[in-house]
C-alpha positions as CSV (number, residue, x, y, z in Angstrom):
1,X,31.1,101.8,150.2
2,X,30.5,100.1,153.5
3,X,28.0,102.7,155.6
4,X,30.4,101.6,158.7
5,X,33.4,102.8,157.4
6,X,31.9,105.6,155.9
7,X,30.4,106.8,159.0
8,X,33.9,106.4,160.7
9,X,35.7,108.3,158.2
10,X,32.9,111.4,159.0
11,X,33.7,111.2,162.4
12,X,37.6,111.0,162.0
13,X,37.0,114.4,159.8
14,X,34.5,115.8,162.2
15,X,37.1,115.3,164.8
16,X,40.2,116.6,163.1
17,X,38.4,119.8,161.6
18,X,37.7,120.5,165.5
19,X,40.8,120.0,166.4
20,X,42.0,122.6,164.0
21,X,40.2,125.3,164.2
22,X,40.2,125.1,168.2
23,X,44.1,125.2,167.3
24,X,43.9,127.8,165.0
25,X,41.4,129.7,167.7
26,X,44.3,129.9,169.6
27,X,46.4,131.0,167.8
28,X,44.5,134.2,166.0
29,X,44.5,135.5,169.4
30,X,45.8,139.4,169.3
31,X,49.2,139.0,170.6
32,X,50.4,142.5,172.2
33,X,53.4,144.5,170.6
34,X,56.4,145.4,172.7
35,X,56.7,149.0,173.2
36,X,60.0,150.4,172.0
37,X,60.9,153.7,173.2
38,X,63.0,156.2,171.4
39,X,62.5,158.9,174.3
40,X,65.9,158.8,176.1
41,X,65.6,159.0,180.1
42,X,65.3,161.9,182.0
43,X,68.7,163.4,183.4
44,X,69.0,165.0,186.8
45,X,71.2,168.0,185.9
46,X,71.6,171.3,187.3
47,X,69.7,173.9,185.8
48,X,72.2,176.9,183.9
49,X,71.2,179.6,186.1
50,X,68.2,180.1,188.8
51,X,64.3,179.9,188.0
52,X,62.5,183.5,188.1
53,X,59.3,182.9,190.6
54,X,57.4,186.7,190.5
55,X,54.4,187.0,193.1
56,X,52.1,189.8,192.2
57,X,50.0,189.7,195.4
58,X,48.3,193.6,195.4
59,X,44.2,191.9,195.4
60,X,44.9,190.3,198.9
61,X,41.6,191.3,199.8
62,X,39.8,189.3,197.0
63,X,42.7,186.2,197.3
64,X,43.7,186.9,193.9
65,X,47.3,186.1,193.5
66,X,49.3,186.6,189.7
67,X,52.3,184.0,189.8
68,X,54.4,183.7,186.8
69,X,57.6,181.1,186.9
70,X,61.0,181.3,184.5
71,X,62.1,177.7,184.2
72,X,65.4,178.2,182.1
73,X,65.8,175.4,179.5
74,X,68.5,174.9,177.1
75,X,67.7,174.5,173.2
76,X,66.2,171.9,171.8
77,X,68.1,169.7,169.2
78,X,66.2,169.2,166.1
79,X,67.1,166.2,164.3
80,X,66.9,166.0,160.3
81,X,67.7,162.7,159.4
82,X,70.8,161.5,160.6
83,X,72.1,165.1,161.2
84,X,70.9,167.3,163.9
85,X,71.3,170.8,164.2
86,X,70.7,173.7,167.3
């Protein structure tokens, strides 16, 4: 074989095995995932009666203050499948 046409033919393969795996350096990049959210938005409703707030406040001399709070909630749905019960 003619050494000229040889050596091209190593450089034509030199070249496209570059070009390849620069391509496929591009491409095994991590690509990000969409985030997909099941969590339904928040709703602004009114609450079904008022929140307790209780100050105990008898250690005013040592600024110790007991504070408990009563958030009223309704219950939560529990989902089985398809079904969901209360």
């Amino acid at each position: 074989m003619n050494p000229r046409i040889l050596s091209r033919a190593i450089a034509a393969f030199a070249l496209s095995a570059s070009l390849i795996s620069a391509a496929s350096a591009q491409n095994s990049a991590p690509q990000p995932v969409p985030i997909v959210s099941n969590i339904p938005e928040p709703q602004d409703r009114p609450l079904s009666e008022p929140m307790i707030l209780s100050v105990d406040a008898t250690d005013v001399d040592r600024s110790i203050f007991q504070v408990r709070q009563v958030i009223p909630a309704l219950p939560a749905v529990a989902y089985i499948g398809t079904q969901h019960t209360f």
